[in-house]
C-alpha positions in Angstrom: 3.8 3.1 -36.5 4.5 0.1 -38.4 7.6 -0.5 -35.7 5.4 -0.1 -32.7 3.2 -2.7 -34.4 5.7 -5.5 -34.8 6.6 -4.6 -31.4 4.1 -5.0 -29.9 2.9 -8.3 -31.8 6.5 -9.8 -30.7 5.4 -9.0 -27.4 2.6 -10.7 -27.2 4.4 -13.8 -28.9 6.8 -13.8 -26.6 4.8 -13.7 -23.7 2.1 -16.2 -24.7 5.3 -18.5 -25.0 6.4 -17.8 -21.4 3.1 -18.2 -19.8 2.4 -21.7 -21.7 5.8 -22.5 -20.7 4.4 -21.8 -17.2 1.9 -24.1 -17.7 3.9 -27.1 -18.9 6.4 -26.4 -16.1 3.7 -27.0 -13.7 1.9 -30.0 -15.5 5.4 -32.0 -15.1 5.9 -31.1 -11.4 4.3 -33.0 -8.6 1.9 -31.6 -6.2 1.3 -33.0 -2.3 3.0 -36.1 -3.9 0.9 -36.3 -7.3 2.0 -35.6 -10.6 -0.6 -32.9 -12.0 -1.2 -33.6 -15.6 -1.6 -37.3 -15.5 -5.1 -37.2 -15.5 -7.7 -39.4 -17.0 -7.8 -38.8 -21.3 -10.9 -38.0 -21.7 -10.1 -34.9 -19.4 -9.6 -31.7 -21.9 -7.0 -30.2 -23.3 -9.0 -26.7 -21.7 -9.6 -28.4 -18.1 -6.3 -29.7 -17.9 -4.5 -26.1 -18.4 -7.3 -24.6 -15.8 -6.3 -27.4 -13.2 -2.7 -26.7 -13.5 -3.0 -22.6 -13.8 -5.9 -23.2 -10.2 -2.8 -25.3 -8.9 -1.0 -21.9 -7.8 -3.9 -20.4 -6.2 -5.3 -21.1 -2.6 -8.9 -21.2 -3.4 -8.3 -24.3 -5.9 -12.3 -25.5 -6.5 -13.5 -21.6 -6.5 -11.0 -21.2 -9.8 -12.0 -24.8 -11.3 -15.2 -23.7 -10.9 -15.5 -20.7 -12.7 -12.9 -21.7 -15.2 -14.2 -24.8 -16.8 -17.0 -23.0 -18.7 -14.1 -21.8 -20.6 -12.7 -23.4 -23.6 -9.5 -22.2 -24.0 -6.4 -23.7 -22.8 -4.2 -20.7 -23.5 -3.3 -19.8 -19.6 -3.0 -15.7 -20.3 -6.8 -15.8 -21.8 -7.6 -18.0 -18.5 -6.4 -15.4 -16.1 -8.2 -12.5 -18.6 -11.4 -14.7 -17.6 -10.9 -15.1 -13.5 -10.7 -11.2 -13.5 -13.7 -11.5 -15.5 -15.2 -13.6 -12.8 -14.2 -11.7 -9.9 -15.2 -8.4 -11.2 -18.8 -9.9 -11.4 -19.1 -11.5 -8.6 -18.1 -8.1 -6.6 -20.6 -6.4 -8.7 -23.4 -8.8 -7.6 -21.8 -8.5 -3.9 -22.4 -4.5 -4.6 -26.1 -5.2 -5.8 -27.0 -7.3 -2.7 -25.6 -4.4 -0.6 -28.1 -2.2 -2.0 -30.4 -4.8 -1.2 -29.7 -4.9 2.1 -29.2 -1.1 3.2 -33.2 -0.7 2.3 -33.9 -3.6 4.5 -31.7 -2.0 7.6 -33.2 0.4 10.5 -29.8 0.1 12.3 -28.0 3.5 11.4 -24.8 1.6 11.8 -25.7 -1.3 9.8 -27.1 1.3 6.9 -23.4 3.2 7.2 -21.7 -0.2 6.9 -23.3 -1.2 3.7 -23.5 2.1 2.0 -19.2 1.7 2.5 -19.4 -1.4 1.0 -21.2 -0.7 -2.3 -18.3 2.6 -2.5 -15.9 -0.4 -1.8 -17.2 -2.7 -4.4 -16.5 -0.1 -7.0 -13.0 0.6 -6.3 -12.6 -3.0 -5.9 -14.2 -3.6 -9.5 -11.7 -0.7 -10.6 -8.6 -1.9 -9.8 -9.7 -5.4 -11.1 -10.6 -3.7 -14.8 -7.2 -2.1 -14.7 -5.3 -5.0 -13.9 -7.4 -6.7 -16.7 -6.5 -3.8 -19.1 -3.0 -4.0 -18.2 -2.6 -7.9 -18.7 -4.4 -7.9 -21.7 -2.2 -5.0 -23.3 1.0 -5.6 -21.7 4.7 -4.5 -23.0 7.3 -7.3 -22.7 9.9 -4.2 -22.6 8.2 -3.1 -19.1 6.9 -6.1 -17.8 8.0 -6.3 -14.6 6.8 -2.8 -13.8 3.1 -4.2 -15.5 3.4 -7.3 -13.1 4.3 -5.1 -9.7 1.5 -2.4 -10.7 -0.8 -5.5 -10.9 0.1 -7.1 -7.6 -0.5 -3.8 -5.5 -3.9 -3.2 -7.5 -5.2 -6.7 -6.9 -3.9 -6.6 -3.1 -6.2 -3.1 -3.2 -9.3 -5.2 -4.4 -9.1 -7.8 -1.8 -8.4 -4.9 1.6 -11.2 -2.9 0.1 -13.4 -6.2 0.1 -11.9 -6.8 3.6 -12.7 -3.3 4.4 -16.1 -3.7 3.4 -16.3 -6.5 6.2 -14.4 -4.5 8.9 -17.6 -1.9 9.1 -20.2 -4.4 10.6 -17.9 -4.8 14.0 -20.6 -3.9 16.8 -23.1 -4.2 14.5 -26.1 -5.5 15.4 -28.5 -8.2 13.0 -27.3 -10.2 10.5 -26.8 -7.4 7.8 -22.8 -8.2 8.2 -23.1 -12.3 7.8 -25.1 -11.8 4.7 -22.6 -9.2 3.4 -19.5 -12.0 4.2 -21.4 -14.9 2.3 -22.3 -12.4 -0.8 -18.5 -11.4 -1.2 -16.8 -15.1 -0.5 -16.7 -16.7 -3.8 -15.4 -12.5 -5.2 -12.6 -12.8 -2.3 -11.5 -16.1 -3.2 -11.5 -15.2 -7.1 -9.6 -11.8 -6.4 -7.1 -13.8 -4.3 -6.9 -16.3 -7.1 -5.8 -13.7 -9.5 -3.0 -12.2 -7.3 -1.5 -15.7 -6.8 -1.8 -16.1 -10.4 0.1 -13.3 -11.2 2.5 -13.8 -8.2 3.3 -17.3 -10.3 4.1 -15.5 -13.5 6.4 -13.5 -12.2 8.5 -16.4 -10.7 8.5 -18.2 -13.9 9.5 -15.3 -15.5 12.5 -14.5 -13.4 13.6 -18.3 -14.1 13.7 -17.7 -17.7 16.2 -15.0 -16.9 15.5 -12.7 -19.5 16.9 -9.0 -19.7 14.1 -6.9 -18.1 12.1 -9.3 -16.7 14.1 -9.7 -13.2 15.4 -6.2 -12.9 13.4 -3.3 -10.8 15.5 -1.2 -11.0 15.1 1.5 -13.7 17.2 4.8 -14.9 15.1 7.9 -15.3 14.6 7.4 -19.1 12.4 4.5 -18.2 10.1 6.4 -16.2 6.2 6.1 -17.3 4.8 8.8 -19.1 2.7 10.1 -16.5 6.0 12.0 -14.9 6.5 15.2 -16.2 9.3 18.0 -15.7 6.7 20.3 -14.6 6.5 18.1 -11.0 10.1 18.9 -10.1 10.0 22.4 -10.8 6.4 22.9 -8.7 8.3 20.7 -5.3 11.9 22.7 -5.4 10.1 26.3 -6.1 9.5 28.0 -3.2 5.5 29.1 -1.8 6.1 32.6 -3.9 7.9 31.3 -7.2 4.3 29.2 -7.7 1.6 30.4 -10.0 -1.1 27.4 -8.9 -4.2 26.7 -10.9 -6.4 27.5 -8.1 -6.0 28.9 -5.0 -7.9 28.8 -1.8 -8.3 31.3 0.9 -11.2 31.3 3.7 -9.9 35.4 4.5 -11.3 35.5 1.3 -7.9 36.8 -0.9 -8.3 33.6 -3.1 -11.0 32.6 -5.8 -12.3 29.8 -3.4 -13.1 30.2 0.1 -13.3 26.5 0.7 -11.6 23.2 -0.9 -14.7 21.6 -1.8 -15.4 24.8 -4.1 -12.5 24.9 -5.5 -12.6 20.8 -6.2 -15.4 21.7 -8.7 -13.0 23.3 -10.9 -10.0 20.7 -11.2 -10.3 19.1 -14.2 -11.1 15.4 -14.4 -8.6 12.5 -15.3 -6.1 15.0 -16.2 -2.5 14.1 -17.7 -0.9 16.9 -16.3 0.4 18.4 -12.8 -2.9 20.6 -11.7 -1.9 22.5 -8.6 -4.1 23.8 -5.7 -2.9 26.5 -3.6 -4.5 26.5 0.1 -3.5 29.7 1.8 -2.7 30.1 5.2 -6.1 29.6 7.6 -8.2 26.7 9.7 -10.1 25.0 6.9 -13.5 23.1 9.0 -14.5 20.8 6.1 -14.6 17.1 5.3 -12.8 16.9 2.1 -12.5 13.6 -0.2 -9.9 13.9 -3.5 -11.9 11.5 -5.7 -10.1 9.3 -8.1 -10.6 11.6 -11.0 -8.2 14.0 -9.3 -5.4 12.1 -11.1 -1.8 13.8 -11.0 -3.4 16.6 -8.4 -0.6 18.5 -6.5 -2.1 20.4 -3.2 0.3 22.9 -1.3 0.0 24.9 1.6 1.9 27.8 4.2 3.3 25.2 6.2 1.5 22.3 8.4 1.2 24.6 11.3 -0.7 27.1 9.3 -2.8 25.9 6.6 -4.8 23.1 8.3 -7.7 21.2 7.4 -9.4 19.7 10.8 -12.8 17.8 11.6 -14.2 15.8 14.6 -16.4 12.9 12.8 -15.6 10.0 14.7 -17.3 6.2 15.7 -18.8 6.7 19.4 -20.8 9.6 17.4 -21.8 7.1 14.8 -19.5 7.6 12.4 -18.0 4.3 11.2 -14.1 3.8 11.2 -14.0 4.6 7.1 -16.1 7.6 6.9 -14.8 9.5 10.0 -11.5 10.5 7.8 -11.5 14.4 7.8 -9.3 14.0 4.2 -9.9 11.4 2.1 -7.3 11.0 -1.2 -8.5 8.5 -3.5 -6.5 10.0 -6.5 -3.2 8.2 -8.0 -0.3 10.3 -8.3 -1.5 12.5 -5.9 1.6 14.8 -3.8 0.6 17.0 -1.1 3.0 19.4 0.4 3.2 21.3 3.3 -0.2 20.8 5.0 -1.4 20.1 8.2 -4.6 17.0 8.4 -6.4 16.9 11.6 -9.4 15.0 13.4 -9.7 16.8 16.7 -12.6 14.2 18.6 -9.8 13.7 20.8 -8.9 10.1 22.4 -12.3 9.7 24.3 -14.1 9.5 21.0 -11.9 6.6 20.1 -11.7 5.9 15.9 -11.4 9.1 14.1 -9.4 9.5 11.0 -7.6 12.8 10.2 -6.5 11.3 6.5 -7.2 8.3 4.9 -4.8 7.4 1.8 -6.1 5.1 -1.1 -4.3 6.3 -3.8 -1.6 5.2 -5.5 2.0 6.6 -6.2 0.9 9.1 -3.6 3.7 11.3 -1.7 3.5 13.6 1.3 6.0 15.8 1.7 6.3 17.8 5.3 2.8 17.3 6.6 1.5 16.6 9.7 -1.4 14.3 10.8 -2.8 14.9 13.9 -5.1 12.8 15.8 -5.7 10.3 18.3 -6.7 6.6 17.8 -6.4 5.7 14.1 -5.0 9.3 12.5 -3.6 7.8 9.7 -5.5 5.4 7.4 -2.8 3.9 5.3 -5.4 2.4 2.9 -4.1 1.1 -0.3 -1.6 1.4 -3.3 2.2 2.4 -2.7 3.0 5.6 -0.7 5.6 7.8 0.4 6.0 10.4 3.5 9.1 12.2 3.8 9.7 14.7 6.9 6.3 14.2 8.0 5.2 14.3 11.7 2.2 11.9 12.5 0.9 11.6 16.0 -1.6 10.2 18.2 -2.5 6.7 20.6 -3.9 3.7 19.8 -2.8 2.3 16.4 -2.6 5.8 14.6 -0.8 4.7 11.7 -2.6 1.9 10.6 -4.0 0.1 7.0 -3.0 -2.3 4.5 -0.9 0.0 1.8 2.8 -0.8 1.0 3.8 2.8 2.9 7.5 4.1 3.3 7.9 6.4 6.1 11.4 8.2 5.5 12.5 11.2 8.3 8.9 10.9 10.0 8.6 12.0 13.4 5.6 9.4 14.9 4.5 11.6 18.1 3.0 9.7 21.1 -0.2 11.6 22.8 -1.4 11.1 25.9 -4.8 8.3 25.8 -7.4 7.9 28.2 -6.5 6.5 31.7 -7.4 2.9 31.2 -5.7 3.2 27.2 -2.3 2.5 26.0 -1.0 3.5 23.3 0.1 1.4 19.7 1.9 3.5 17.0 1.2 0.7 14.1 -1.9 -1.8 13.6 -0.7 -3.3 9.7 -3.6 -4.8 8.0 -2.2 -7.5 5.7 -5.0 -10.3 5.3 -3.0 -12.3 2.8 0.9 -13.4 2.2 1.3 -12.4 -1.3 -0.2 -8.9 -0.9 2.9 -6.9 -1.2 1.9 -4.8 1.2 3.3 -3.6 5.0 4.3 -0.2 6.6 8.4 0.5 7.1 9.5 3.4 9.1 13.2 4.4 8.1 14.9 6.4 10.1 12.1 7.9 11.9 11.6 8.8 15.7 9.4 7.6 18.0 8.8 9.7 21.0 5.7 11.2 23.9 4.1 14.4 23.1 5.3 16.4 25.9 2.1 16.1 27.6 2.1 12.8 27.8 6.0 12.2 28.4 5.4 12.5 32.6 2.9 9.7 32.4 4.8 7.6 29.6 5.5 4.2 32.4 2.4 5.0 33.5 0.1 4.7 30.8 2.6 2.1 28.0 3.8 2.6 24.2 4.2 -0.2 22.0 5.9 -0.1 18.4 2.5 -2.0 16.9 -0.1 -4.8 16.7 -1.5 -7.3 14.4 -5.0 -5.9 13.0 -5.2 -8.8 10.5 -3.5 -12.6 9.8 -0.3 -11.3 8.5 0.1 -8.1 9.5 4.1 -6.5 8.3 6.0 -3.8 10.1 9.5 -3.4 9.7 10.9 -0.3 12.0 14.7 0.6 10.7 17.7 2.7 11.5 14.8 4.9 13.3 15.3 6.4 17.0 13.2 4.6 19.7 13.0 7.0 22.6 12.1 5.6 26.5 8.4 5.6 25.8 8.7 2.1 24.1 8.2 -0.7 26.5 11.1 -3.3 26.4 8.9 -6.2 25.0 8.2 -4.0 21.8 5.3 -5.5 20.2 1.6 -5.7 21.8 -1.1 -8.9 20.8 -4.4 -7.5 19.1 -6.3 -10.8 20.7 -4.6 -13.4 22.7 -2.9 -15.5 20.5 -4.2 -14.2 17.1 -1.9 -14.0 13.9 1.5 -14.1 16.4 2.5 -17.1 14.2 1.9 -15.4 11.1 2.4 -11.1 11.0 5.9 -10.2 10.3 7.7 -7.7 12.4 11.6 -6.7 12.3 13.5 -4.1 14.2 16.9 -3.5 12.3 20.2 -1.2 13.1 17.8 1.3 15.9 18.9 3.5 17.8 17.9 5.2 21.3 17.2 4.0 25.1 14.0 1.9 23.3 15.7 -0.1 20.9 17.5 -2.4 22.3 15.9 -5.9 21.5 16.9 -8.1 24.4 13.7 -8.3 26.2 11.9 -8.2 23.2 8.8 -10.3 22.7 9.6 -13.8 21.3 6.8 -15.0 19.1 7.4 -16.9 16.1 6.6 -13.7 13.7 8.9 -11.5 15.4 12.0 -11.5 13.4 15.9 -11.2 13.5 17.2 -10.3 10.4 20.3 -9.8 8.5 20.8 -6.7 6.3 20.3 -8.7 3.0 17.2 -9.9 4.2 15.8 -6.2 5.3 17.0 -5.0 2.3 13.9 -5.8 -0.1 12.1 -3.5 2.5 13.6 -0.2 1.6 12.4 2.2 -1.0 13.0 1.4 -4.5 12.1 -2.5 -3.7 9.7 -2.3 -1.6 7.3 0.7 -3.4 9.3 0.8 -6.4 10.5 4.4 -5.0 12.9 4.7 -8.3 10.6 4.5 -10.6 7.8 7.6 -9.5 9.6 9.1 -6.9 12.9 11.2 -8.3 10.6 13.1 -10.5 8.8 14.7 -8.4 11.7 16.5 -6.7 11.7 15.1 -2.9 14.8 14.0 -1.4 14.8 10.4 -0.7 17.0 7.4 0.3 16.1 4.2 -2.3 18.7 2.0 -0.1 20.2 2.3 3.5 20.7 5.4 4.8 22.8 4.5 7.8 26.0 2.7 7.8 25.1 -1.5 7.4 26.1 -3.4 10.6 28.1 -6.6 9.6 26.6 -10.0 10.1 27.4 -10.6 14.1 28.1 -14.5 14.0 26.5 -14.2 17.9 23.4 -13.3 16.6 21.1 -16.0 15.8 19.2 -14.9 12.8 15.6 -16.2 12.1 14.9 -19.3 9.6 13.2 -18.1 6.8 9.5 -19.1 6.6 7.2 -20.6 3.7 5.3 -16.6 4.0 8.5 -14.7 4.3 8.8 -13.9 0.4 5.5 -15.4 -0.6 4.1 -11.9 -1.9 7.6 -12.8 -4.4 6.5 -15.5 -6.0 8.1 -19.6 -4.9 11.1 -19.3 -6.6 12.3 -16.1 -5.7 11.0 -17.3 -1.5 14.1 -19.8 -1.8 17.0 -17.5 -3.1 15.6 -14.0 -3.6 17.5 -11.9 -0.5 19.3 -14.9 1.2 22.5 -14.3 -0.9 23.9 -11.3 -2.4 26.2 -12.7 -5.4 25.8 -9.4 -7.5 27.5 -6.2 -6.2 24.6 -4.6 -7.6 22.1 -5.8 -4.8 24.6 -5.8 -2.2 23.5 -4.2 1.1 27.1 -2.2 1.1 27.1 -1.3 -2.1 22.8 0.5 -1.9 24.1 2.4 1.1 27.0 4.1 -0.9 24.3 4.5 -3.3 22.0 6.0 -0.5 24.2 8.4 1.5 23.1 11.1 -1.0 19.1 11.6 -1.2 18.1 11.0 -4.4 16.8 13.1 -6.4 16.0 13.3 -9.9 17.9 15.4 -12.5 17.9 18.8 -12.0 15.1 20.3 -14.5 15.7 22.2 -17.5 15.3 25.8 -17.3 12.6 26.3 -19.2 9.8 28.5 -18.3 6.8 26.9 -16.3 2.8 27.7 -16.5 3.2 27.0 -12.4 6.3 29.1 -11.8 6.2 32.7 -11.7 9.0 34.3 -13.5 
């Protein structure tokens, strides 16, 4: 105890010394042609560090502002206090919700605002956790602190944005009212994030062990990961002995999920499993965020299937039409099938929406039309999963890794066509986007003889700086040549980020492709960072579990063709990095380690964790 004590109290020495070393880094460089930190003396010591720390951030006068109260000039206690801020601003923003919804006759307007108060409060959550987490960090783990951070507070700001979203084709003012109560809690929560986006920059400068390397062995998994996951994941359906099981031909405990949900314990720190048996299961389900570590398994996708039909021309808005929502971190489903069968004339209706994170689905299908899959939040994973549907049916603003995922075009609506991505990044340093690796693209079979007729494009920009990268994936005919599609004119084409690298098929070839200025060309080192265990941090959650995955290339890497002129990198390529890393993170590959080649040897295996011990499991049957 005494150890962990000194530890932990070097830890925090250490760290204060690196963040004030951030700050007097930044007080002797020069800003828009100004030297920050020759201010008049009768400025505080206190004002002075909150000028400089505000200097990284985008909303400059909003962090002044609700910094200068402060008297402290230690920068880790100054971005303890803009949490602080944000947190009760949102909370205020929740209040005035309230407020509102009683005020509202509009059903839509009353939906709209009952999401955003449910918004508010996840957005409040992930804000306390990435306060707890800075306040109590471990310098031996704190890069992994400093990534779990950056997805939470990019979780804050889309469910904020989210919140916003709902009052489209809403009537009244209910929506302006809702923007002006959550501007000064946006601004503060994108504060934070850049804040934090700055620490880790400085930190990778100082070039100290552990602080610039992702990259972890098993033994530095988190405690949450337990044996017990692998075993459940490479059993087959008969070896497991779940918790609870489900069964609507009445043969289980539970003849419905919602039941069952009663019984799963709360905030649990261990794998709880729910067996759903074979059957059509007509329920809206929603995995609260209690349901931590929850493992759900069924027959198969084709034969245990949860459907419903809410969708928005019924009333339902866009967020509350999902017929499974999983709010849960470290949640792993497995063989199940997710459906919303309103079909494509009842335009959005959600078959799962995922906002949880560290969450893994392992051959499942989601079926659906326009907007199936709700990508929320967080990191995620799907492996061998088939998703299909029409207009933007994979669509959200998580960090999402699609490995071996068949995306299956349906046939829209006559006057439709159809969009298999619609990324919802509203900021540059959310580390956020959706990458489909070696997937396939292809038309439903009922839609296949009308596929020139009625046209397929790879994706759109839903928000500013929307980020799709498609690689090593088959592109079937369906594709039109031009690849992308605009959401609105000329809206965000500067600023989304889309790349197409080493495809396959009659689709992907990339001469006629669209040109705009966020449609990319890039090398291999430069796609890289967009693969597993960069991108979500896939080696540090995933080989637990027991699903086969790829953390590099899977594919051979093409060689640099000196014929192909490869895009300039832009001042938002890397931003969600941090500044230094923007100007040499990915453009050189000096260590073997990171070297394009080198993952894909590492690659052509899928990883998996170490085979468990052979000791006897409560889930397993013996």
């Amino acid at each position: 105890m005494v150890d962990d004590h000194k530890k932990n109290v070097v830890a925090i020495g250490i760290c204060s010394i690196l963040l004030v070393a951030m700050v007097v880094a930044f007080i002797g460089t020069h800003h828009d042609g100004k030297v920050v930190g020759n201010d008049s003396k009768d400025v505080s010591e206190s004002m002075k560090a909150i000028q400089t720390l505000c200097k990284s951030t985008d909303y400059q006068e909003a962090c002044v502002d609700n910094l200068k109260s402060s008297n402290t000039s230690n920068p880790k206690e100054l971005i303890e206090l803009a949490f602080e801020a944000a947190k009760k601003y949102i909370n205020e923003a929740a209040k005035n919700s309230t407020v509102l919804q009683s005020l509202q006759r509009d059903p839509r307007a009353k939906s709209a605002l009952d999401s955003c108060h449910e918004l508010a409060e996840r957005a409040v959550n992930d804000l306390q956790r990435s306060y707890n987490k800075f306040k109590a960090f471990d310098v031996s783990n704190f890069n992994i602190m400093l990534s779990d951070i950056k997805v939470w507070l990019s979780a804050a700001i889309t469910y904020q944005e989210t919140c916003l979203d709902g009052f489209e084709d809403v009537q009244g003012d209910a929506g302006e009212k809702m923007r002006e109560s959550l501007k000064t809690a946006m601004e503060l929560t994108s504060n934070g994030l850049a804040m934090v986006t700055e620490i880790s920059t400085v930190l990778d400068s100082f070039n100290v062990q552990g602080f610039n390397n992702r990259r972890l062995l098993s033994k530095d998994l988190p405690d949450w990961i337990d044996v017990e996951r692998r075993k459940i994941l490479q059993a087959q359906p008969q070896q497991i002995k779940p918790d609870l099981v489900v069964a609507n031909d009445g043969t289980g405990r539970y003849k419905t999920i919602n039941e069952a949900m009663k019984d799963i314990p709360k905030n649990s720190d261990k794998a709880f499993v729910l067996y759903i048996k074979e059957g059509v299961y007509r329920e809206k389900v929603q995995f609260n965020s209690s349901l931590i570590n929850l493992i759900i398994i069924g027959d198969g996708p084709t034969k245990t299937r949860i459907t419903g039909n809410l969708n928005y021309i019924d009333g339902t808005n866009t967020y509350h039409t999902a017929t499974v929502a999983v709010q849960a971190d470290n949640f792993m489903a497995k063989d199940i099938g997710f459906e919303n069968s309103a079909g494509p004339e009842k335009h959005q209706a959600v078959a799962l929406r995922v906002g949880a994170d560290k969450s893994l689905f392992y051959n499942c299908h989601m079926d659906g039309y326009q907007d199936t899959l709700y990508a929320h939040t967080y990191r995620q994973f799907y492996k061998d999963c088939i998703i299909s549907g029409t207009i933007d049916f994979i669509f959200g603003d998580s960090a999402a890794v699609f490995q071996d995922c068949t995306m299956v075009v349906r046939k829209p609506m006559d006057n439709q066509q159809c969009i298999v991505t619609a990324q919802g990044r509203k900021e540059a340093r959310q580390p956020t986007g959706l990458v489909l690796q070696n997937c396939t693209i292809q038309a439903d079979p009922e839609y296949y003889p009308v596929r020139n007729k009625i046209k397929s494009y790879l994706g759109r920009p839903w928000k500013q700086y929307s980020r799709t990268i498609i690689l090593e994936s088959f592109l079937d005919d369906l594709i039109q040549p031009q690849g992308w599609l605009p959401w609105n004119e000329t809206f965000a084409l500067d600023t989304l980020f889309y790349a197409e690298f080493n495809n396959r098929g009659p689709a992907a070839a990339k001469t006629q492709r669209i040109s705009w200025p966020g449609v990319k060309e890039l090398p291999a080192n430069r796609v890289q960072r967009f693969t597993a265990s960069k991108f979500i941090d896939a080696d540090i959650w995933i080989p637990s579990m027991g699903v086969p995955y790829a953390p590099g290339f899977i594919l051979p890497v093409p060689k640099e063709d000196p014929k192909v002129k490869y895009s300039p990198i832009s001042p938002d390529e890397n931003k969600d990095l941090g500044r230094e890393r923007e100007r040499t993170s990915f453009v050189n590959s000096p260590d073997k380690s990171s070297d394009p080649e080198t993952d894909f040897e590492k690659s052509r295996a899928p990883a998996v964790a170490p085979s468990p011990d052979t000791g006897s499991s409560p889930h397993l049957q013996n």
